[in-house]
C-alpha positions as CSV (number, residue, x, y, z in Angstrom):
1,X,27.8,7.6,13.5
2,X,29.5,6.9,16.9
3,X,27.4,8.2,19.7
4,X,29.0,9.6,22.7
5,X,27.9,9.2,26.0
6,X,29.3,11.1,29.2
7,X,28.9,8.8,32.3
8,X,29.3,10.5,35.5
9,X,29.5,9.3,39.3
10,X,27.6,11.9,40.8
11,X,23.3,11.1,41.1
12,X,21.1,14.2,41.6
13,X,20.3,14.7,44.9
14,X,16.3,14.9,44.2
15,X,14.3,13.9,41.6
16,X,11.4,16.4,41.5
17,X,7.9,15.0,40.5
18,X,4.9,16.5,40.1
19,X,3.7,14.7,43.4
20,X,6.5,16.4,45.3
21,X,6.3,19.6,43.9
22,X,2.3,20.1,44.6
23,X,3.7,19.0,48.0
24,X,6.1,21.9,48.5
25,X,3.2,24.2,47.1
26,X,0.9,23.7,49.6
27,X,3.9,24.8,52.2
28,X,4.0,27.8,49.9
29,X,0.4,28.2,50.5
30,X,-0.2,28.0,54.3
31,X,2.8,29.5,54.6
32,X,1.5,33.0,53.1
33,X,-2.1,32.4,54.3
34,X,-0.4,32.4,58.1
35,X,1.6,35.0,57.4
36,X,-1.2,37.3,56.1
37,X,-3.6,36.5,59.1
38,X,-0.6,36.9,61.9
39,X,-2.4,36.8,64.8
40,X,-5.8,37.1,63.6
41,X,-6.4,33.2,63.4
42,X,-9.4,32.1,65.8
43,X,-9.2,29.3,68.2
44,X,-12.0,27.6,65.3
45,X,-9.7,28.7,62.6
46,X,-6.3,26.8,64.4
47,X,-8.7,24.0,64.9
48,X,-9.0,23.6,61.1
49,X,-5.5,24.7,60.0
50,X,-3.1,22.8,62.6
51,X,-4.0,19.0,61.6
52,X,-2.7,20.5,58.0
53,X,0.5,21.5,59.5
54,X,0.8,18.1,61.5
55,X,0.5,16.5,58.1
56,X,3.1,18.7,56.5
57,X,5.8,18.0,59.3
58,X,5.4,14.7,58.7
59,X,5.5,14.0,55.2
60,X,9.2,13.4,54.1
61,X,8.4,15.8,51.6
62,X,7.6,18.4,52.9
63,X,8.9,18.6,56.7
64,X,11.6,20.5,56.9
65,X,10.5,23.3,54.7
66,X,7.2,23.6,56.8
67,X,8.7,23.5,60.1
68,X,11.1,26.0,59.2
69,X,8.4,28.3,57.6
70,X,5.5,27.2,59.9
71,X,6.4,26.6,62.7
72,X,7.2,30.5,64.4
73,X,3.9,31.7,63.3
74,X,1.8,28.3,64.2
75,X,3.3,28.6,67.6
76,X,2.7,32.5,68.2
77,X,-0.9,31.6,67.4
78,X,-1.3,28.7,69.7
79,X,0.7,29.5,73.0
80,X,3.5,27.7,74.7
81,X,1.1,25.1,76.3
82,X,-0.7,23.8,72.9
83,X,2.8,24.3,71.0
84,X,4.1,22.0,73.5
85,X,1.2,19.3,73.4
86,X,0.2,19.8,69.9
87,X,3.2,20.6,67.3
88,X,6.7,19.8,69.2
89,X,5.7,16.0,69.1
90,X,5.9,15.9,65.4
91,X,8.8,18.0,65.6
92,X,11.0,16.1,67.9
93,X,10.4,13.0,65.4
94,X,11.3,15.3,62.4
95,X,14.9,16.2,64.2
96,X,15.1,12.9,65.1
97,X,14.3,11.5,62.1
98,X,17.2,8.8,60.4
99,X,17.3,10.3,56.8
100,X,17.9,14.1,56.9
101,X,18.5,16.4,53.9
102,X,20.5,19.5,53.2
103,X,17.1,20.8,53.7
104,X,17.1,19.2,57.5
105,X,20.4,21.3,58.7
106,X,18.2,24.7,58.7
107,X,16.5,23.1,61.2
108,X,19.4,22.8,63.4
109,X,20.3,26.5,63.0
110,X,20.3,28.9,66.0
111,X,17.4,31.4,65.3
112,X,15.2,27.9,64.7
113,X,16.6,26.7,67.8
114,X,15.4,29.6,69.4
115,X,12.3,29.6,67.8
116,X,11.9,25.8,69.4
117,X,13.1,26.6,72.8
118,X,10.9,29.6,73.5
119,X,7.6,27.9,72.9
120,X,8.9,24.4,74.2
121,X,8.9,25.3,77.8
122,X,4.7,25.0,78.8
């Protein structure tokens, strides 16, 4: 028997492991936990939560999906002055970053960019 075998140029864009889809869970997650809470999250709780975020903007992962569903609520929570000193670091180096996705261009979109500028200015 002669075996076929289709050969094609194009690669898939992303491989999905287990590894990266816990990853994009725990986005998920906080992202409906913050939601839920709105502006009910204590200066204690923030303490806890925004370390978590840092780590999400961060990983390659996970970074653009967080900041786009993150970030707005994070930053109504903290303020302008601890958005500026405590999130838009990380989120400078994500816009920045060398290697951007499909994922990455939401990022660049106007309500984000709105988003951005209005708790950039402390």
């Amino acid at each position: 028997m002669e075996q076929i075998q289709l050969q094609t140029d194009l690669q898939p864009t992303e491989k999905v492991t287990p590894m990266k889809s816990l990853a994009k869970e725990r986005v998920t997650l906080l992202s409906k936990y913050v939601a839920s809470k709105s502006l009910k999250i204590s200066s204690d709780g923030l303490n806890l939560i925004i370390p978590y975020v840092i780590e999400l903007f961060d990983n390659s992962w996970t970074s653009a999906e967080a900041a786009w569903l993150l970030f707005n609520p994070v930053a109504t929570s903290l303020g302008q002055k601890e958005t500026s000193s405590r999130l838009l670091p990380s989120l400078i180096d994500l816009m920045n970053a060398e290697e951007l996705t499909i994922k990455h261009m939401k990022l660049y979109h106007r309500s984000f960019i709105m988003q951005v500028s209005l708790f950039g200015r402390g």
